[in-house]
Structures are given as structure tokens and as C-alpha cells.
N, C-alpha and C positions, 0 to 999 in steps of 0.2 A: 582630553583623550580623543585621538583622531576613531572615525569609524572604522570600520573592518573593510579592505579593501574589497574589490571584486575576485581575487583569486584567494584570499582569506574564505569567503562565503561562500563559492564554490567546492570548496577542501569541505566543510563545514555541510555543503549540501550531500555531497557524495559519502563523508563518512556518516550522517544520520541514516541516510538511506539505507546504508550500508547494515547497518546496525538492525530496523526492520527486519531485512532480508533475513539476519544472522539468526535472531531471535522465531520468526515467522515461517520461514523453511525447517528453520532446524529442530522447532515443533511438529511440524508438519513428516518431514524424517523420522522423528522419532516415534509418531505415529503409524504410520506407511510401515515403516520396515520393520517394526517390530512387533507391530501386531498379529500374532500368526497366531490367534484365535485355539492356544491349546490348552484342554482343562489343567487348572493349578496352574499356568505358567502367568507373571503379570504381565498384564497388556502393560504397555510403555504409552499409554494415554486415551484420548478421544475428543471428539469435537470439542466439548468443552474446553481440553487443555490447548486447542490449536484456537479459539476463540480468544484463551488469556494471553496466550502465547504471541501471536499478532499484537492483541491490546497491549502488553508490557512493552513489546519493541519500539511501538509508537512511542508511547512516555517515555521510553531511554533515550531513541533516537531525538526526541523533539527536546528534551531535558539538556542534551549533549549541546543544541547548535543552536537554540532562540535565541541566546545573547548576539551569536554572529549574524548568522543568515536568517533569522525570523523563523526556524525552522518549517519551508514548506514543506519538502520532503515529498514532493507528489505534484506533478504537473497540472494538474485540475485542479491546485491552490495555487501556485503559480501564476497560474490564466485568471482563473476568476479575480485576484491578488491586480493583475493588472489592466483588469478593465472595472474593478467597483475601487480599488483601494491606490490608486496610481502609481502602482510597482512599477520601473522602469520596461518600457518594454524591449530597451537593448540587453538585457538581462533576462528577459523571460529564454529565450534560444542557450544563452550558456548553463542557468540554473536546470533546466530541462536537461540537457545533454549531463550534468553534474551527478544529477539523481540516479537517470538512466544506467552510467556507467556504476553506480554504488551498488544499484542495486544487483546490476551484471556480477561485482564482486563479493558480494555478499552470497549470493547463490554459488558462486566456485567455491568460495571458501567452507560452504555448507556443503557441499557435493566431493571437495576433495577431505574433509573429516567423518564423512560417513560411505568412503569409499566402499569400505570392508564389506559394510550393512549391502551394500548396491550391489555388488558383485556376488553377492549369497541371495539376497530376494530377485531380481531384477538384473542377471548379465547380461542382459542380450539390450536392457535399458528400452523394454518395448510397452513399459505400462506405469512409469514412476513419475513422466515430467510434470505429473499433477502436483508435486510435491512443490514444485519451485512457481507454480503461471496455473492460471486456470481455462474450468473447460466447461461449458454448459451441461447440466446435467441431461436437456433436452435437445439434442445437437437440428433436427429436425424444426424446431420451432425457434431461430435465432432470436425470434422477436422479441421473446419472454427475459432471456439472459439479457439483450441488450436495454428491456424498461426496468430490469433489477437493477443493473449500473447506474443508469441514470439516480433511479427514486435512490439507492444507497448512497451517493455522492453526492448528493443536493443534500440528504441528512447531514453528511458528514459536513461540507462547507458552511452549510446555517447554522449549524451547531457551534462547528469551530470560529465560527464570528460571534457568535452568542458570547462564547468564553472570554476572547481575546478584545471584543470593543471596550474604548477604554470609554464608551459611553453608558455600559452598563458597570453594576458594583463590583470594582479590584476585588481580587482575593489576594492569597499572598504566592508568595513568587512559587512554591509549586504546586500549586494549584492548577493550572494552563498544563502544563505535560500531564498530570495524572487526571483531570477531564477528558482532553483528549483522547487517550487511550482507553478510557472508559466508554468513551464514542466509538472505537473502532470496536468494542468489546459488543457493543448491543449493539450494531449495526452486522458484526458475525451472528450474533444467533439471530438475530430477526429476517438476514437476507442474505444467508449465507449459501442456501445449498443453488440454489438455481443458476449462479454462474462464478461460485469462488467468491465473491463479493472482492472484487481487486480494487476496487476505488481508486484508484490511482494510476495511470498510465505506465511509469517508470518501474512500479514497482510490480506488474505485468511483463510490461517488453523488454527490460534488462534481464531477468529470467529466462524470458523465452529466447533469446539471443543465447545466453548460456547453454540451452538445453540444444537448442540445433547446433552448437560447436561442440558441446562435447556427443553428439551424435545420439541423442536421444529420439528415437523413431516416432513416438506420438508427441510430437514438439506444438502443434495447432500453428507452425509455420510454414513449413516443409509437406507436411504430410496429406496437403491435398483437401484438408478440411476446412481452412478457412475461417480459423475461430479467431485466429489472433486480433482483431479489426476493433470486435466488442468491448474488451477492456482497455482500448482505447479511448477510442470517440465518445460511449456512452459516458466514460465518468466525466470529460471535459465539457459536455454539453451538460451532466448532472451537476458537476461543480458550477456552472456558471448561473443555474436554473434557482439552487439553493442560494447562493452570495445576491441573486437578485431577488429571490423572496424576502430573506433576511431584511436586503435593506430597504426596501418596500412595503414590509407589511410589520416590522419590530424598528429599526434604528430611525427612521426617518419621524417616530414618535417618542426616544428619548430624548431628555434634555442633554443640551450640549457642556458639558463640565468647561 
């Protein structure tokens, strides 16, 4: 059987992503918009279920696409993927842009299903874009938000190699998506509040792209504050931190099967 071409894996990056986003917003929604704090009325959730909520997307999305694309799903595996593990690097720019756009879609798609909910909490769309992209809890102290990224994305990378090397003990074939997910699961409640814990690049700025085209005023793009940068840079330089502790201080002392 031939491999999965490069536009196979691409389709395969964008729709895992996609799937996060569906799953991870649309917790986040149904948190947001529905909680209007009234005696007797049920709240439609809370951190905990926006912690699961995230964690399950992960395991669908990376369950959907490992056969094809290895499911990164998130540019800070990508990166680190192509300087520890020799992912091609003419493919790191398409896979990148793949996720980007999934994740952009997955946020419309979350935003045009809970239209109703936005236009009754939020019409004027001046305090909700926290639903889709995150925002420091401490806007004053970016520093704090940007060493969150990092240590939360170094977790997740070492972790996610912990899983997937085939130098430590196989489990069985789903085992790897529902680990993972279980990593993004403690990596929300341990590091969650101080900047979104977005560990992922794509799965930040394809959001935030959504939210300044559908004209969402606190976008952290547009609006003068400048937040967009951090879940960037910090998970890429987190991802790369963790994949080289891993192999450094765990793989390079197992035996080689």
C-alpha cells in the first residue's frame, strides 16, 4: 500500500484540527453563553467540563488522522517533529498552514451554530472572543502568560513522546489518542487559568483570525493590546524545550528495539 500523499495529509491535518476547535469552542460556548448564574436555572457547564471538552477533541481529532498525517495537529509538534524526529521540513510550512486553516474552520462553524446564544449574550460581540483564542489573565505582566506556554507545551511534547516512542512499551492501538487527550486534560487544570493554556499555535491564531473577520472587538489582534504573539512563540519554543528534554534525559537511555 502506497503512503498517504502530501495533500492526503494535509486534508487529514485540517480536519483533526478542525475537530479540536468543534469540540473545544463549542465547550467553551456552551459555557460562556449559557451560564447566566440564575437560582434553579442549570448552568450548561464549568472549567471542568471545558477541561474535558478540549481533552476529548484532542483524542477524536488525533484518533481521526494518526494513520494518515501522524496526527500533529498543532505546530509546536510539527517543529519540534522536525528538528528531534526528521519530519520533512518542506512540509513543516504546508502542515502549519493545514491546521491553521482547520482550526479557522472549526471556530466558524462553532460560531455560526451558536449564532442565536451570541446575538442574546454578546451582540455588539464586545466580551466573547475568549470563547474561540485566549487572553492572559494578567494583561500587565505578559511574562507570566508567556513562561505558562512554554512549561505547558514542553509538558505536553514530552509527554506526547513518552506515548508515541516506539522505544518505550507499545500499547494497543488506542491507547495514543486517548493518552493524549488525557495530557491535554491535566495540562487544563494544572495551567490553565493564567493564559488559556493554548499550547498550540494553530489552534490560537486560526481562531483569532476568525474572530477579527467576523468582527469581534476584543480579538487580542486588532484591539491595540497585543496579546496575540504569546500563544504563539511561547508554545513553539515550549514544544521544542520539552522534545529536547525527553530526548535527553529519557530516550537516549532506552534500549533500541
Amino acid at each position: 500500500m502506497q503512503p498517504p500523499s502530501l495533500l492526503a495529509k494535509l486534508i487529514a491535518e485540517f480536519i483533526g484540527t478542525m475537530i479540536i476547535i468543534l469540540f473545544g469552542a463549542g465547550v467553551c460556548a456552551m459555557t460562556v453563553l449559557f451560564a447566566t448564574g440564575v437560582p434553579g436555572e442549570i448552568v450548561k457547564g464549568g472549567y471542568t467540563n471545558i477541561t474535558f471538552g478540549w481533552g476529548l477533541g484532542v483524542t477524536f481529532g488525533v484518533w481521526a488522522t494518526a494513520r494518515i498525517s501522524g496526527a500533529h495537529l498543532n505546530p509546536a509538534v510539527t517543529v519540534a517533529l522536525a528538528v528531534f524526529r526528521g519530519f520533512r521540513w518542506t512540509h513543516v510550512l504546508p502542515f502549519i498552514a493545514a491546521q491553521t486553516a482547520g482550526a479557522f474552520a472549526g471556530a466558524a462553524l462553532v460560531f455560526t451554530n451558536y449564532r442565536a446564544a451570541f446575538q442574546q449574550f454578546d451582540p455588539m460581540l464586545e466580551k466573547t472572543a475568549g470563547i474561540f483564542t485566549t487572553f492572559p489573565a494578567f494583561p500587565a505582566q505578559p511574562a507570566a502568560g508567556f513562561i505558562d506556554q512554554v512549561v505547558g507545551t514542553a509538558l505536553l511534547l514530552f509527554l506526547v513522546l513518552v506515548v508515541t516512542d516506539d522505544r518505550n512499551e507499545p500499547g494497543p492501538s488506542w491507547f495514543a489518542p486517548v493518552a493524549i487527550g488525557a495530557i491535554v486534560v491535566a495540562i487544563g487544570i494544572s495551567f490553565g487559568a493564567l493564559h488559556g493554556y493554548a499550547i498550540n499555535p494553530a489552534r490560537d491564531l486560526g481562531p483569532r483570525l476568525f474572530t477579527v473577520l467576523a468582527g469581534f472587538r476584543n480579538n487580542g489582534l486588532t484591539d491595540s493590546t497585543g496579546v496575540w504573539w504569546v500563544p504563539i512563540v511561547a508554545p513553539l519554543l515550549g514544544g521544542l524545550l520539552g522534545a529536547g528534554i525527553y530526548d535527553l534525559g529519557i530516550r537516549r537511555f532506552l534500549p533500541q528495539r
